[in-house]
C-alpha positions as CSV (number, residue, x, y, z in Angstrom):
1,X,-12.2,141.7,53.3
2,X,-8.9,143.5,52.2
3,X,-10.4,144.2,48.8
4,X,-13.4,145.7,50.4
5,X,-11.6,147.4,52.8
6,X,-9.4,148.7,49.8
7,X,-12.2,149.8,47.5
8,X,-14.1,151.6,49.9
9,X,-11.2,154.1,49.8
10,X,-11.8,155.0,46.1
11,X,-9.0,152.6,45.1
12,X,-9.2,150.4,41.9
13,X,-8.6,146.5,43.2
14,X,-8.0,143.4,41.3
15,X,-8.0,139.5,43.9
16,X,-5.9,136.8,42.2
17,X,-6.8,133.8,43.7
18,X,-5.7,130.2,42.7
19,X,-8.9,128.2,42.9
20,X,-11.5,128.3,40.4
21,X,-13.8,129.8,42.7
22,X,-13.0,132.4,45.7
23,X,-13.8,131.4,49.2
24,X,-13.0,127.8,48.9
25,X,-11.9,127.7,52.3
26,X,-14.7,129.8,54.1
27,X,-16.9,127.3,52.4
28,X,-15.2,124.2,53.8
29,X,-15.2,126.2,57.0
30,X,-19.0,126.0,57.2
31,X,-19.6,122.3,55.7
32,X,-20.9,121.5,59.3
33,X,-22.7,124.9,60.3
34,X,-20.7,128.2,59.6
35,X,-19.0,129.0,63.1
36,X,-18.5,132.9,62.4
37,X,-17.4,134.2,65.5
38,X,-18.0,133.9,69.5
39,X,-20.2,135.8,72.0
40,X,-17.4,136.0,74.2
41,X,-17.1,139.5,75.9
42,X,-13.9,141.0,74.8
43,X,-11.2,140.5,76.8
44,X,-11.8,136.9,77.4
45,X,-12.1,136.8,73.1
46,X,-8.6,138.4,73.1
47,X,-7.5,136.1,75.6
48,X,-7.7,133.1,73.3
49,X,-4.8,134.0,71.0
50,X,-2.6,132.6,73.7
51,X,1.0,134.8,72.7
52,X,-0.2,136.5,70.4
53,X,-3.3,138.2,72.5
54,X,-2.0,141.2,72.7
55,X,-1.6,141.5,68.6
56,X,-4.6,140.4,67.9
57,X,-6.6,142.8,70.6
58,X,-5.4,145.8,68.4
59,X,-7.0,144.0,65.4
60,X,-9.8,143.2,67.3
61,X,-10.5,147.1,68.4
62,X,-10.9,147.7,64.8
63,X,-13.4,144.9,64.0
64,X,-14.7,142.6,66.7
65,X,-17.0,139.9,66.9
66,X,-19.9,142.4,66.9
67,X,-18.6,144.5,64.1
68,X,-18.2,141.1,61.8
69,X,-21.9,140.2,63.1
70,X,-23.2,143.6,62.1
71,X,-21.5,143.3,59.0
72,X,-23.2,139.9,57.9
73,X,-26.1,141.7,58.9
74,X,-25.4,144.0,56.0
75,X,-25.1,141.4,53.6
76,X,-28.9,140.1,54.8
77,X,-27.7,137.6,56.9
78,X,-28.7,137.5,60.4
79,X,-27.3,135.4,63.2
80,X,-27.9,133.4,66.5
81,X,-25.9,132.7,69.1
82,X,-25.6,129.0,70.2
83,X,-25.7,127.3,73.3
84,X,-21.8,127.2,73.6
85,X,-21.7,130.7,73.0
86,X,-20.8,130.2,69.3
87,X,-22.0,132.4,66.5
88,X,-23.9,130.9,63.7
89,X,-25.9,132.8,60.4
90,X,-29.6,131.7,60.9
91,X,-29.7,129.2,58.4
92,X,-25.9,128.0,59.5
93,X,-24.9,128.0,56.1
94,X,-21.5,129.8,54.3
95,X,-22.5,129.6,50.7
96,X,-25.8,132.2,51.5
97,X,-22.9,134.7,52.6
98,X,-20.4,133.9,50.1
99,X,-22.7,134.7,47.4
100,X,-24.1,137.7,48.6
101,X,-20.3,138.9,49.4
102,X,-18.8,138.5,46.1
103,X,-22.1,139.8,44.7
104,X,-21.5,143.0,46.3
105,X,-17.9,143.5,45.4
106,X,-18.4,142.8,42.0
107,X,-20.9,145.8,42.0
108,X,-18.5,147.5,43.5
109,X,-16.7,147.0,40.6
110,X,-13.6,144.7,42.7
111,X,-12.4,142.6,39.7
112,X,-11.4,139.1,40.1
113,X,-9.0,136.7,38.6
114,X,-9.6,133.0,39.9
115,X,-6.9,130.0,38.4
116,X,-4.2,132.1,39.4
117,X,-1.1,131.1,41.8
118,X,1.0,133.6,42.9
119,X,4.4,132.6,42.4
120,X,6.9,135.4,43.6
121,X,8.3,138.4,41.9
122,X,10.5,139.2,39.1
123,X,13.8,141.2,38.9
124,X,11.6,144.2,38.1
125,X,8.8,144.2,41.1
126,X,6.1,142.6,38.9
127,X,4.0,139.9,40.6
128,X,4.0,136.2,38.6
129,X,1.2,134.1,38.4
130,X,0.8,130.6,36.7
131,X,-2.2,130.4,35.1
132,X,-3.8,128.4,32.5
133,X,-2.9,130.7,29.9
134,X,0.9,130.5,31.3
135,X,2.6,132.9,33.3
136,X,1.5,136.6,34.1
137,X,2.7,139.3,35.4
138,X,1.0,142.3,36.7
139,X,2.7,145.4,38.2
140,X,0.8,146.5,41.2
141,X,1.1,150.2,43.4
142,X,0.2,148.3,46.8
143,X,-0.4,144.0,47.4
144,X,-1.8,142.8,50.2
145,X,-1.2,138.8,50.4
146,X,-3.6,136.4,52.3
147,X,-2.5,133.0,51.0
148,X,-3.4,131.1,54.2
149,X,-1.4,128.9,56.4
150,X,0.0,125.3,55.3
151,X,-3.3,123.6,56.3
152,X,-5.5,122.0,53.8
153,X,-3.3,122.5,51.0
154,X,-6.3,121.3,48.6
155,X,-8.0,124.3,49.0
156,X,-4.9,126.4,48.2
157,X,-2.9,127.3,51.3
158,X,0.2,124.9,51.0
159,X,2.6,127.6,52.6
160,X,4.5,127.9,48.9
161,X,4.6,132.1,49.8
162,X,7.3,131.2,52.2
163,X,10.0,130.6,49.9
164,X,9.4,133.7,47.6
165,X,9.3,135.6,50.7
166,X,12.0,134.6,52.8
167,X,14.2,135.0,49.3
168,X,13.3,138.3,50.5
169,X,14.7,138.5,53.4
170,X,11.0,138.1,55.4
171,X,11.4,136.3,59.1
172,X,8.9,133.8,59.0
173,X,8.2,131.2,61.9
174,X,8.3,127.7,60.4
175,X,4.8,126.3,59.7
176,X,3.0,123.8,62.3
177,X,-0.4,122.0,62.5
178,X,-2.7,123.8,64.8
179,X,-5.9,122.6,66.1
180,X,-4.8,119.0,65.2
181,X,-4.7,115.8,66.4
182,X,-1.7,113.7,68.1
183,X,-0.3,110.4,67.7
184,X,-0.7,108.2,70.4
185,X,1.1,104.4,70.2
186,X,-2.3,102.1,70.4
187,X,-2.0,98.4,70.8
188,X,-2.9,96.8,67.5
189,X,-6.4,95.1,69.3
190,X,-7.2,98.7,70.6
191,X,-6.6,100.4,67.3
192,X,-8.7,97.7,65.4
193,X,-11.4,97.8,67.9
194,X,-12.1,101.3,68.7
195,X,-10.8,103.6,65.5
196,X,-13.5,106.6,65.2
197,X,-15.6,105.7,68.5
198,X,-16.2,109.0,70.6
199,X,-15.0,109.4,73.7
200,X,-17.8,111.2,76.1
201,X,-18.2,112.6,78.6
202,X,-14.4,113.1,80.0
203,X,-11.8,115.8,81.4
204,X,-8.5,116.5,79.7
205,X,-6.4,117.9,81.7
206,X,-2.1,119.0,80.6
207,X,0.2,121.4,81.6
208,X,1.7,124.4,80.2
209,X,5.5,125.5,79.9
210,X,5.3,127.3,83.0
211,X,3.3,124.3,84.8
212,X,0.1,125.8,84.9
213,X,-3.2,123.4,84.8
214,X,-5.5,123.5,82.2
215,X,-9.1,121.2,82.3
216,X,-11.8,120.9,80.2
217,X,-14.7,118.4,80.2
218,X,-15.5,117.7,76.5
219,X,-15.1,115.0,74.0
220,X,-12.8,113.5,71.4
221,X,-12.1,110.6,69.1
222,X,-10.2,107.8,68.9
223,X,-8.2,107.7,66.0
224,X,-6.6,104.8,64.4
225,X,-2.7,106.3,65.3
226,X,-3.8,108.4,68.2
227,X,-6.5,111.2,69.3
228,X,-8.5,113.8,67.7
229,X,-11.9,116.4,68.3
230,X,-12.5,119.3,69.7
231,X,-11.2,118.3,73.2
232,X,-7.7,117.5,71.9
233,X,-7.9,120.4,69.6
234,X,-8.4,123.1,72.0
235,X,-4.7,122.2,73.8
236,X,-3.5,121.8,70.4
237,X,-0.9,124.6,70.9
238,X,0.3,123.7,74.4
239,X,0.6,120.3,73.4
240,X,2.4,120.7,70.5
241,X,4.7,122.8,72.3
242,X,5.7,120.8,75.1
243,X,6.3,117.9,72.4
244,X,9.0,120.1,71.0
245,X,10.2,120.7,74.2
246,X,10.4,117.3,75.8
247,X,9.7,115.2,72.9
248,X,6.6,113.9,74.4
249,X,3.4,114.8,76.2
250,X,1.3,113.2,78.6
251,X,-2.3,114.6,79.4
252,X,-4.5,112.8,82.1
253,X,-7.9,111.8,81.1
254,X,-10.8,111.5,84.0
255,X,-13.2,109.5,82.6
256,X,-15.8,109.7,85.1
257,X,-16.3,113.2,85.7
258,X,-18.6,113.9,88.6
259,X,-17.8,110.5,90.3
260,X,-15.8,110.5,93.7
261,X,-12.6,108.1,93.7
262,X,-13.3,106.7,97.3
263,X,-16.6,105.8,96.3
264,X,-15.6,104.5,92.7
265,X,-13.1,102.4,94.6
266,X,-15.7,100.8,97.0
267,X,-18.3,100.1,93.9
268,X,-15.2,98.3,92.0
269,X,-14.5,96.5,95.1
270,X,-17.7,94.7,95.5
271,X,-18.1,91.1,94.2
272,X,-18.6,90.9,90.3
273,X,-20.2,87.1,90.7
274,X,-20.1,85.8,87.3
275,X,-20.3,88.8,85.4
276,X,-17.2,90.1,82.7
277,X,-15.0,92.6,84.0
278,X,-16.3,94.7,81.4
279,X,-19.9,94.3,82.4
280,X,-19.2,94.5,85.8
281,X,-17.1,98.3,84.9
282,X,-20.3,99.3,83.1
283,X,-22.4,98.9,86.4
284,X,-20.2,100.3,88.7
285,X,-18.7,103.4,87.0
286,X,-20.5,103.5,83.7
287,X,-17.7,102.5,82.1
288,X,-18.5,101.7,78.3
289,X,-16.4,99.8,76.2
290,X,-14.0,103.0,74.5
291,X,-13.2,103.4,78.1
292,X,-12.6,100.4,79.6
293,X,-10.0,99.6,76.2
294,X,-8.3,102.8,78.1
295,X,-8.1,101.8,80.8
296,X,-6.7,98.2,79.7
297,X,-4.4,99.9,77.8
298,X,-2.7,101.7,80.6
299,X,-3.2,99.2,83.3
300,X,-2.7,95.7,81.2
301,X,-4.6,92.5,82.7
302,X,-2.7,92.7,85.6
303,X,-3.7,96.0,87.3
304,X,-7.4,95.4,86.5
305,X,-7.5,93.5,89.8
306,X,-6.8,96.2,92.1
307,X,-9.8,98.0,93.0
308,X,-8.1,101.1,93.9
309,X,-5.8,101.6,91.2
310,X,-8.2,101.4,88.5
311,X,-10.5,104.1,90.4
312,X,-7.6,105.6,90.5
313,X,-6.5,105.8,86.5
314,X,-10.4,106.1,85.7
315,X,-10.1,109.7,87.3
316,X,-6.5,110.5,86.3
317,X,-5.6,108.0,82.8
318,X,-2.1,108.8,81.4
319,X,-1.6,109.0,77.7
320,X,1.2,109.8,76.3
321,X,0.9,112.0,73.1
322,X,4.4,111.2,70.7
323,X,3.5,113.9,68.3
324,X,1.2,116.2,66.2
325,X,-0.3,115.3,63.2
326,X,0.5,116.1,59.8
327,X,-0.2,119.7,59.1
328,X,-2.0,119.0,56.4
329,X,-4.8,116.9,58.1
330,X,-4.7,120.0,60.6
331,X,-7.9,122.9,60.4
332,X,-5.4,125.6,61.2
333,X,-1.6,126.1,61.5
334,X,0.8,128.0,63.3
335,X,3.4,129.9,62.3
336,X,4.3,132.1,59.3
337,X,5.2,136.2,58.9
338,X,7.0,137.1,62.2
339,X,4.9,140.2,63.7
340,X,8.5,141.7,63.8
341,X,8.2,141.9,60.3
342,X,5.3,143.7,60.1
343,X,4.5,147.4,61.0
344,X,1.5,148.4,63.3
345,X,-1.1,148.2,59.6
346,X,0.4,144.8,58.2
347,X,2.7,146.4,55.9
348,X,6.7,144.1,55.3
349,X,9.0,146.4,56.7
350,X,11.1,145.5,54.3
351,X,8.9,145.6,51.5
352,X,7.2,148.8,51.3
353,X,3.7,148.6,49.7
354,X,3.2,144.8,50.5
355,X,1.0,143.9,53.3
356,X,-0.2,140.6,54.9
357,X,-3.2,139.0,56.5
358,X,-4.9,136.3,57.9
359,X,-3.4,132.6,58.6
360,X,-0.1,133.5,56.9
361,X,1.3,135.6,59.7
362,X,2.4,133.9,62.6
363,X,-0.8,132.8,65.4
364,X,-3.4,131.0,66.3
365,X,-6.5,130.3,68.0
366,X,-8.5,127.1,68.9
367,X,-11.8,126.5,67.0
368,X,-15.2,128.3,68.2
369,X,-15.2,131.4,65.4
370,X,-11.4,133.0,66.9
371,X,-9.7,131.9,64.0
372,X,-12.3,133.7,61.4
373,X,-13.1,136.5,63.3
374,X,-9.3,137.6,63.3
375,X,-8.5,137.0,59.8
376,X,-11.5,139.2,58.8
377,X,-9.9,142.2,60.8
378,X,-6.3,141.5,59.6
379,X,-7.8,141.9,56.1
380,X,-9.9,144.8,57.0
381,X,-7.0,146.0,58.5
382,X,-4.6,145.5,55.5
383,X,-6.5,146.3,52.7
384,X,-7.0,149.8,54.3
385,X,-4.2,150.2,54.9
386,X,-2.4,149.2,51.2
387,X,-4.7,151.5,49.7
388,X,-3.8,154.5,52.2
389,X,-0.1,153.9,52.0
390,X,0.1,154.2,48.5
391,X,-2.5,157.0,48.0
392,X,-0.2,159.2,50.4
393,X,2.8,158.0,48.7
394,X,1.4,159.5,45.9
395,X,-0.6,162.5,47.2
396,X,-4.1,161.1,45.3
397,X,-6.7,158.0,45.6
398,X,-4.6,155.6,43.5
399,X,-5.2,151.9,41.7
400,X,-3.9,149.3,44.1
């Protein structure tokens, strides 16, 4: 989006990337059905940066969610909005849009450079790359950098641009997994049980640092060191954060959503005869057997025989989360250039003529088509910009 951005001023534009192939990423992004952006209306959209709302509502005034819709549009690829509000194209495929993308910006005449990994400067201003052929250098009149966050570091974001540019002097927030999943200290039978079974439907509910509540009725999974899914993921931040803080954090799970606790208590209480206590769970609460490993987990074999208390932890089940998963099993990370680095169009302050983008400077946003949607305006954003910084530096349209 920066080179496009870029070359529709007139500006000559070269993309280094280090894969073999651009768009690596936005490919993997759409293995399950391309989630380009959200039919939120805008304020609520803005809203889901969390800290960084305010930020990313400037980005979003110069391309939203129906800006990058009408866009794909241009590129012959309708979409559809889906019954959680998401954004898909039609035929909920990235490649279609991938192709048609580059396609276009090669006729534009955007050349590109793939095998390529941008390794810093040198004592003159040049950019280095390690390539197959060895090391390269290139001088460049304006850079824009969009090497990603530290998640999925197979597909090229590691988060190796932090050291060349905090040599610089750059502030940069350290690097953490976002929309991740936690580790949660399972029983060994548990674990070995119920590793990968969904858990459906339930409420999470956890806290924030200024104690207010957040619920959600979704799903996740149970993974073999803890919890993961789109559930867990969308408190990933909040969670993450009150880790730091405390060292731990406990979210409440209500695994009956819908069902009163009075009445829950009176089914439980009834006679069982000779069926299992599992069996017995299932016909009174609907209580499969993901749950009911829960809820022996918390309660051991001793509390199961109080009626009461277990309605009570089916509808409020502590689990305590120890920490976040590595970042590099993580779809997104947090983190990265400060915003106090950066001027209102992207550009270092302290390095005039470089601008950044994307997952490299320092937010987030849960799944859903956020995450996307804002680093196609940060590009749109910076790649504009490089090329009008440099053509006013120089009083003419200029290569960048």
């Amino acid at each position: 989006m920066a080179a496009e951005a870029a070359r529709a001023t007139g500006a000559e534009v070269d993309v280094y990337d280090r894969m073999g192939s651009v768009g690596r990423k936005f490919l993997v992004a759409g293995k399950g059905g391309l989630n380009l952006t959200h039919s939120d209306p805008f304020e609520r959209f803005a809203s889901r940066y969390r800290g960084r709302a305010d930020e990313i509502r400037a980005w979003l005034r110069e391309f939203d969610a129906d800006a990058l819709r009408a866009w794909a549009r241009g590129l012959g690829v309708d979409t559809f909005v889906g019954t959680s509000g998401r954004v898909f194209p039609l035929d909920l495929k990235a490649a279609p849009l991938l192709r048609g993308w580059v396609r276009r910006l090669r006729a534009s005449d955007v050349r590109f450079h793939v095998g390529h990994d941008w390794i810093g400067w040198d004592e003159h201003g040049a950019l280095r790359f390690a390539s197959g052929d060895g090391e390269r250098k290139v001088k460049a009149d304006a850079v824009v950098l969009a090497c990603g966050g530290g998640s999925w570091p197979v597909l090229g974001s590691d988060g190796r641009w932090v050291a060349p540019l905090a040599a610089r002097g750059v502030a940069i927030a350290p690097l953490q997994p976002s929309n991740c999943g936690f580790d949660v200290a399972w029983s060994a039978h548990f674990a070995g049980r119920h590793a990968g079974e969904p858990v459906k439907p339930v409420v999470l509910e956890c806290h924030d640092a200024d104690g207010t509540a957040h619920r959600r009725q979704g799903e996740f999974v149970v993974g073999a060191h803890g919890i993961e899914g789109s559930l867990v993921y969308a408190y990933s931040g909040i969670l993450r954060d009150a880790i730091a803080a405390r060292g731990s954090a406990t979210i409440r799970l209500d695994l009956v959503p819908g069902r009163d606790v009075e009445r829950l208590a009176r089914e439980l209480a009834r006679p069982r005869g000779r069926r299992s206590f599992g069996e017995h769970l299932r016909r009174a609460a609907g209580i499969d057997s993901v749950k009911a490993g829960l809820l022996y987990e918390v309660l051991g074999k001793d509390g199961l025989a109080d009626a009461g208390k277990v309605a009570a932890t089916l509808k409020a089940l502590p689990l305590k989360l120890l920490r976040a998963r590595p970042i590099d099993e993580a779809i997104s990370s947090a983190g990265g250039v400060r915003f106090d680095a950066l001027d209102a169009h992207l550009m270092l302050r302290d390095l005039p003529g470089v601008f950044c983008a994307g997952e490299m400077i320092d937010w987030e946003a849960p799944t859903g088509g956020y995450l996307l949607t804002a680093c196609f305006a940060s590009g749109r954003i910076a790649g504009a910009a490089a090329a009008g910084w440099h053509a006013r530096a120089a009083g003419a349209t200029v290569p960048a």
